[in-house]
Kinemage of the C-alpha trace (Angstrom):
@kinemage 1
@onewidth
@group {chain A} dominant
@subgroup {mainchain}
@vectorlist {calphas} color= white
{ca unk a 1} P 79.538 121.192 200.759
{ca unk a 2} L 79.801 119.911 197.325
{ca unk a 3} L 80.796 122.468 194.170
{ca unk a 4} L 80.318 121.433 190.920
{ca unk a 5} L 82.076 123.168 188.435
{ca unk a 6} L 81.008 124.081 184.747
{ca unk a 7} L 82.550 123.549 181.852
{ca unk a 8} L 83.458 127.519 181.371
{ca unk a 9} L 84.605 127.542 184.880
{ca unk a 10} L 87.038 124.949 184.021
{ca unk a 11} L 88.221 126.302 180.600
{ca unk a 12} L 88.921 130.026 182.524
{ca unk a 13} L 91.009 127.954 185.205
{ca unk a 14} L 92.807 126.106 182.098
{ca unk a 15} L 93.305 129.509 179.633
{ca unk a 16} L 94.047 132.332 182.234
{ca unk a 17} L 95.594 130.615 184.961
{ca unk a 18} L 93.869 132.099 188.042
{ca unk a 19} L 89.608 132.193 188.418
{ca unk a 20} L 87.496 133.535 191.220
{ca unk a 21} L 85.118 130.807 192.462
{ca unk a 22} L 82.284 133.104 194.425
{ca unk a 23} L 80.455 130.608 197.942
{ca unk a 24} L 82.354 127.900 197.802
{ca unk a 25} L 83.572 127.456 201.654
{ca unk a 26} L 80.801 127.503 204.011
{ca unk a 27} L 80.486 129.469 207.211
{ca unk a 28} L 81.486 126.528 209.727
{ca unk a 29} L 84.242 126.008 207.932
{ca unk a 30} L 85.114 129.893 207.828
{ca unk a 31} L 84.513 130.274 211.323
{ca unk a 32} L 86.989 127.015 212.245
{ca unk a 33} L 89.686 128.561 209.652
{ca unk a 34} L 89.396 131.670 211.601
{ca unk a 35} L 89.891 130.098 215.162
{ca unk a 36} L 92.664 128.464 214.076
{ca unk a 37} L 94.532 131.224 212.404
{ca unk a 38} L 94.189 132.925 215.625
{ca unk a 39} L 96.054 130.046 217.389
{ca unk a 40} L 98.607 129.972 215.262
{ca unk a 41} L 98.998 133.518 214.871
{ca unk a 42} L 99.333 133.022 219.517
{ca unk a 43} L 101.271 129.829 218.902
{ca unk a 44} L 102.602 129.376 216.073
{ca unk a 45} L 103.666 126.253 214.026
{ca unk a 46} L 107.710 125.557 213.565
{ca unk a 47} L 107.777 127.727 210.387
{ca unk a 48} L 106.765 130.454 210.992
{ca unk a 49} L 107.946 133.914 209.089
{ca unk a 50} L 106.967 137.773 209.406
{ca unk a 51} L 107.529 140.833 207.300
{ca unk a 52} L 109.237 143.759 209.347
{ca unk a 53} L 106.405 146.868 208.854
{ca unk a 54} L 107.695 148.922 205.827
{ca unk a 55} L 106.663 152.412 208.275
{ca unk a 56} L 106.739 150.511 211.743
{ca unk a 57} L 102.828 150.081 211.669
{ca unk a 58} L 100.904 146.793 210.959
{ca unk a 59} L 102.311 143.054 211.423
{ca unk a 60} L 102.546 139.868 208.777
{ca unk a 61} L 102.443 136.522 210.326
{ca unk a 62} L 103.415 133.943 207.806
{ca unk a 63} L 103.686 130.108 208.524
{ca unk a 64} L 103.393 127.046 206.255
{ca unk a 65} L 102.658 123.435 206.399
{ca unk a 66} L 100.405 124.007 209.394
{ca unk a 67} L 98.065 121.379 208.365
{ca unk a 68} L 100.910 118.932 210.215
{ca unk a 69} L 100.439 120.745 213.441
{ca unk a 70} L 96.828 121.411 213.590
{ca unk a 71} L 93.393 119.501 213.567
{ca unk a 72} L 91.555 122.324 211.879
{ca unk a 73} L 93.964 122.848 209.044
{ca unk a 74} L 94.341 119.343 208.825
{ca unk a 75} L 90.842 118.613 208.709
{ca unk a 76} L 90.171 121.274 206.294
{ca unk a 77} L 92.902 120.462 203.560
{ca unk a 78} L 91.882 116.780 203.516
{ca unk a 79} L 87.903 116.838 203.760
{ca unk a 80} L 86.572 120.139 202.831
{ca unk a 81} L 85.349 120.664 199.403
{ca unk a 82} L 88.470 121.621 198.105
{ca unk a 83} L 90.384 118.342 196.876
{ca unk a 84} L 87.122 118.098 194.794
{ca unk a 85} L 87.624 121.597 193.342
{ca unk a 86} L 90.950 120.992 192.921
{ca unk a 87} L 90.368 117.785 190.593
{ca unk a 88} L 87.694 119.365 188.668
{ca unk a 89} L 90.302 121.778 187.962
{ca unk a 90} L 93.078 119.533 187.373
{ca unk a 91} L 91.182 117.298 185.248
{ca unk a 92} L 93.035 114.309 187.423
{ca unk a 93} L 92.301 110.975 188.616
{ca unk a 94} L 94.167 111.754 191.650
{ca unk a 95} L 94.782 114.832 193.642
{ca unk a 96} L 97.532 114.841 197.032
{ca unk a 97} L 97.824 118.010 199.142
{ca unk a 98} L 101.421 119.280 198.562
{ca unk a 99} L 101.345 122.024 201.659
{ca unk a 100} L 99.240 124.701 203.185
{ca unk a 101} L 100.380 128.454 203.894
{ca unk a 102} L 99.388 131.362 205.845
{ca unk a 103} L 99.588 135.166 204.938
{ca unk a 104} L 98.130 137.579 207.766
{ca unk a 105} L 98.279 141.337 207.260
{ca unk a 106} L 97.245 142.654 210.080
{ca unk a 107} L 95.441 146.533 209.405
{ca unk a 108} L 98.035 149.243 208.766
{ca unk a 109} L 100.446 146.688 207.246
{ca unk a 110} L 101.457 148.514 203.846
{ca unk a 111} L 104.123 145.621 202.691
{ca unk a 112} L 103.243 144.918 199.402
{ca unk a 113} L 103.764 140.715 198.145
{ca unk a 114} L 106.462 141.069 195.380
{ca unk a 115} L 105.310 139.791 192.020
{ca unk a 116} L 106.686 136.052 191.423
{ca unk a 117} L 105.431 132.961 190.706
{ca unk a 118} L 104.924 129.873 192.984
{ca unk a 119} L 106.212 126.538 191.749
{ca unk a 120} L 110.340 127.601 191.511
{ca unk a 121} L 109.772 127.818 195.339
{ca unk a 122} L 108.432 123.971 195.216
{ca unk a 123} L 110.604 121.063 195.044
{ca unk a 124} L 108.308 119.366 192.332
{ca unk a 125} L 107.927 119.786 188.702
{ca unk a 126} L 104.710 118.802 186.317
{ca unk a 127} L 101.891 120.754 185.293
{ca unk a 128} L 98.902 119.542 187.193
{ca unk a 129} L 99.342 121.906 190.217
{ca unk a 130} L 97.306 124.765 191.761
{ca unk a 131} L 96.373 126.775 195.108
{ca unk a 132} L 93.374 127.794 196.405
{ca unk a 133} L 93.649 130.826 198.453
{ca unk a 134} L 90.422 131.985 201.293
{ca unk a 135} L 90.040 134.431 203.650
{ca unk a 136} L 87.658 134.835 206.710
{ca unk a 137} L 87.985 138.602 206.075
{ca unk a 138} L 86.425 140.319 203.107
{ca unk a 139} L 89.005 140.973 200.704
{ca unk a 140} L 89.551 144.602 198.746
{ca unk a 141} L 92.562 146.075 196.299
{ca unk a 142} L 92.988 148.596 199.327
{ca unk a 143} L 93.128 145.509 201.855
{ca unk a 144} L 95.175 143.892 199.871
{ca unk a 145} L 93.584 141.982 196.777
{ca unk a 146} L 95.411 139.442 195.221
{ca unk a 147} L 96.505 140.208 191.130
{ca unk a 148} L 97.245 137.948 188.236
{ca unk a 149} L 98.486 138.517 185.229
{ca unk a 150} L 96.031 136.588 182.788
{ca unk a 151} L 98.235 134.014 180.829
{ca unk a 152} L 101.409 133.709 182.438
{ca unk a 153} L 101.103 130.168 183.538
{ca unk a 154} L 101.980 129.760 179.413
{ca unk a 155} L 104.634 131.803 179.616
{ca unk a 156} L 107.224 129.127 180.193
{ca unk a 157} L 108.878 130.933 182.434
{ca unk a 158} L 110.101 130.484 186.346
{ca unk a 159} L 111.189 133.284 188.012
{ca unk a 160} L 114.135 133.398 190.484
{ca unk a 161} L 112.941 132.971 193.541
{ca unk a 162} L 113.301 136.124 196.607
{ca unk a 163} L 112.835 137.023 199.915
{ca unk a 164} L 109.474 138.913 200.722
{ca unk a 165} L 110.947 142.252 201.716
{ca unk a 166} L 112.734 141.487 205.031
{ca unk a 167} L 111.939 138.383 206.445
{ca unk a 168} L 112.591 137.266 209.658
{ca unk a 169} L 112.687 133.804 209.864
{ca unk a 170} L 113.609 133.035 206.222
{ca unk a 171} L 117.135 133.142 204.502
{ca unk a 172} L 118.019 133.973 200.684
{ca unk a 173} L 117.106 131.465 197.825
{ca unk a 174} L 119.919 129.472 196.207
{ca unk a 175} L 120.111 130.885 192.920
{ca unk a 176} L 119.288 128.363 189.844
{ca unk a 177} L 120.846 129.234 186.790
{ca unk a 178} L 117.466 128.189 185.032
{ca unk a 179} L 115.299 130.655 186.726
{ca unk a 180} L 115.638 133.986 184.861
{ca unk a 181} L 114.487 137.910 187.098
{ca unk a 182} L 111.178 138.468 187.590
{ca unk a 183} L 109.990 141.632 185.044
{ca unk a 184} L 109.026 145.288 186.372
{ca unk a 185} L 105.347 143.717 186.265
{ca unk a 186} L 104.767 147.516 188.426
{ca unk a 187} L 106.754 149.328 186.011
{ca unk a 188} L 104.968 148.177 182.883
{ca unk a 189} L 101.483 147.410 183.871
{ca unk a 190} L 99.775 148.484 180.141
{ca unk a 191} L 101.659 145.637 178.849
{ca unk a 192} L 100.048 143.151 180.881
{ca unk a 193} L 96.490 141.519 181.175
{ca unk a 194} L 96.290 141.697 185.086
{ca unk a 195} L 93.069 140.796 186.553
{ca unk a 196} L 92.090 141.163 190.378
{ca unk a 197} L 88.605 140.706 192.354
{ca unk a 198} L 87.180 141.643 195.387
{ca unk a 199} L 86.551 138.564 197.760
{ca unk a 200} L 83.575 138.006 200.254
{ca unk a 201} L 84.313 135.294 202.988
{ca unk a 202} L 83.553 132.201 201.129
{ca unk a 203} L 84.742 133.038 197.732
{ca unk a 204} L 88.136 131.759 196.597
{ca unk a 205} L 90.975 132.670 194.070
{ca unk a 206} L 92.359 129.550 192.317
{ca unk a 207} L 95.306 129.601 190.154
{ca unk a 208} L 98.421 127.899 188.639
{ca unk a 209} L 101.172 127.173 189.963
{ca unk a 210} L 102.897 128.959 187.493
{ca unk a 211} L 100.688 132.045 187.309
{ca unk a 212} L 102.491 135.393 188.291
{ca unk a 213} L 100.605 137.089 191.068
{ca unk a 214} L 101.185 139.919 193.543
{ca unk a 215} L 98.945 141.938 196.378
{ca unk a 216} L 99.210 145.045 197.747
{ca unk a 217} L 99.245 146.510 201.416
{ca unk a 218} L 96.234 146.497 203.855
{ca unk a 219} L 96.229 149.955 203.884
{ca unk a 220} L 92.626 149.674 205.979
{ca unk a 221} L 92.308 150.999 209.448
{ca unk a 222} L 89.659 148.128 210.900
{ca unk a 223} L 89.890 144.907 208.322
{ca unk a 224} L 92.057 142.167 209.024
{ca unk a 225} L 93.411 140.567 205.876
{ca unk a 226} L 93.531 136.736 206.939
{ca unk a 227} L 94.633 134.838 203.523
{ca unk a 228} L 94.915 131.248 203.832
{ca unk a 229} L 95.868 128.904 200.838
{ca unk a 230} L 95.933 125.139 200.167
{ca unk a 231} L 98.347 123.791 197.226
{ca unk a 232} L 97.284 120.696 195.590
{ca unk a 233} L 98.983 118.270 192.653
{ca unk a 234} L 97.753 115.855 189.856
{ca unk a 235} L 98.257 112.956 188.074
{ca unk a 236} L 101.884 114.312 186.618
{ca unk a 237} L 103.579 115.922 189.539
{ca unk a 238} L 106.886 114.463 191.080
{ca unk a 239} L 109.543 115.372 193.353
{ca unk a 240} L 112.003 117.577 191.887
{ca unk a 241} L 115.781 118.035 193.522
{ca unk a 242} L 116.906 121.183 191.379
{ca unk a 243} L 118.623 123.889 193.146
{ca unk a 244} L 116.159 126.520 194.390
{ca unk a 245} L 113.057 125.468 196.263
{ca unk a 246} L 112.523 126.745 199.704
{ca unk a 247} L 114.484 124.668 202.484
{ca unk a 248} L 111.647 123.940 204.413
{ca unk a 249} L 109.455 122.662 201.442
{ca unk a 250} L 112.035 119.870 200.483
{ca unk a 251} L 111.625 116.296 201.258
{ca unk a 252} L 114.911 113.846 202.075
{ca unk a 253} L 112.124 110.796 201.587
{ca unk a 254} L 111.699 111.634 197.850
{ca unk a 255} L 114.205 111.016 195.098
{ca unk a 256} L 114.262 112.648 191.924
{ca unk a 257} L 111.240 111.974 190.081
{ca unk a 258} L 109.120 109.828 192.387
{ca unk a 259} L 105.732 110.505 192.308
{ca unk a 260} L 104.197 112.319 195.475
{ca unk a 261} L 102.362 109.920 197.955
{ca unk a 262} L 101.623 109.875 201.378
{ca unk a 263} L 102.395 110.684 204.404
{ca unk a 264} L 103.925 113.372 203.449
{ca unk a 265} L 101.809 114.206 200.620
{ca unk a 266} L 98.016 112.766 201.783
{ca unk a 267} L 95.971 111.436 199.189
{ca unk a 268} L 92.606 113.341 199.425
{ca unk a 269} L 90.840 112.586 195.920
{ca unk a 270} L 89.498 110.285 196.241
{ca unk a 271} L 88.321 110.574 199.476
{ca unk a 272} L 90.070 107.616 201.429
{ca unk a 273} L 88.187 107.004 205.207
């Protein structure tokens, strides 16, 4: 399934940091994202993570780099449509997957995703980076909609890294005295552009890594809220060994400013056989 992308699609990606890209991920591929979510979810990959239920109702089942343990993942990450996206986005010559994540709220799961952004949790630095987040489930603000404040990838600005409410399987971020707190986004939403949209199965949400983006609960009864995202890099990304980055994210094959490359990091635009 090839997308190509217009110019305005391109320039909203580039000025607001996050865009809604509506069919883009056809139903096969839905229907093998959704199979394998379910194995993982039964047996999952070495890191996975869960949220313990706010009010003792729902589950989250996180996990991440699951690409590396699975054919469908893998398979999906490397030849789907979305390295393509992802360099029409980028405006690279070359794009490498950097990892891929899963977020499962379950129905009845009112933890909220804390505001942040994503790259002080990455052990790279550069500009040319972005995720691409799905779902096999259709996606509403009362299932749990992803927000984005419009902008914020220009802010300048990375945010201290922080647990997800109480995470089991995850310890505390090593504090960088670069990264500055997070704002009251909640507290002070009038003095923000946030933008949020419904998903159907097949749309995506793309944004920066830099972007400052939340969800709410699944507060619905019958609707699974299945998010899976893909991160992918450009031409200037490298490895980056500041204090801060999730453990299981860094690399002891990569020095400080080497360029990403495979294994680790497959090339997967241009398409190699």
């Amino acid at each position: 399934m090839t997308v190509n992308l217009s110019e305005a699609q391109i320039r909203t990606y580039q000025d607001d940091g996050a865009i809604v890209l509506r069919d883009v991920i056809s139903k096969n591929w839905l229907a093998r994202i959704a199979d394998a979510i379910d194995r993982d979810i039964a047996e999952p990959g070495p890191f996975v993570h869960g949220y313990v239920p706010e009010d003792g109702h729902g589950k989250f089942h996180g996990n991440l780099r699951i690409w590396e343990h699975d054919a469908d993942f893998r398979e999906f990450c490397l030849r789907s449509s979305l390295p393509e996206l992802a360099a029409q986005l980028l405006q690279t010559k070359k794009v490498n997957l950097l990892y891929d994540q899963l977020f499962v709220k379950e129905p009845g799961t009112a933890n909220p995703t804390r505001w942040h952004n994503d790259q002080p949790y990455w052990p790279i630095r550069g500009r040319q980076v972005l995720s691409i987040w799905i779902s096999p489930d259709p996606v509403t603000a009362e299932s749990g909609a992803m927000e984005f404040v419009r902008g914020s990838h220009n802010w300048n600005k990375w945010f201290q890294p922080e647990r997800f409410g109480d995470t089991k399987g995850h310890d505390d971020y090593e504090r960088n005295p670069d990264y500055v707190p997070i704002p009251d986004i909640d507290g002070a939403r009038e003095d923000h552009d946030i933008v949020s949209w419904n998903l159907e199965p097949g749309d995506a949400y793309v944004f920066h890594a830099l972007t400052v983006h939340g969800a709410g609960g699944n507060f619905k009864s019958d609707v699974r809220r299945r998010g899976y995202t893909v991160r992918y890099t450009g031409d200037d990304i490298v490895y980056d060994t500041r204090p801060g980055p999730n453990e299981h994210l860094r690399n002891a094959n990569f020095s400080d400013g080497q360029p990403l490359a495979p294994p680790s990091y497959p090339l997967v635009w241009p398409h190699v056989n």
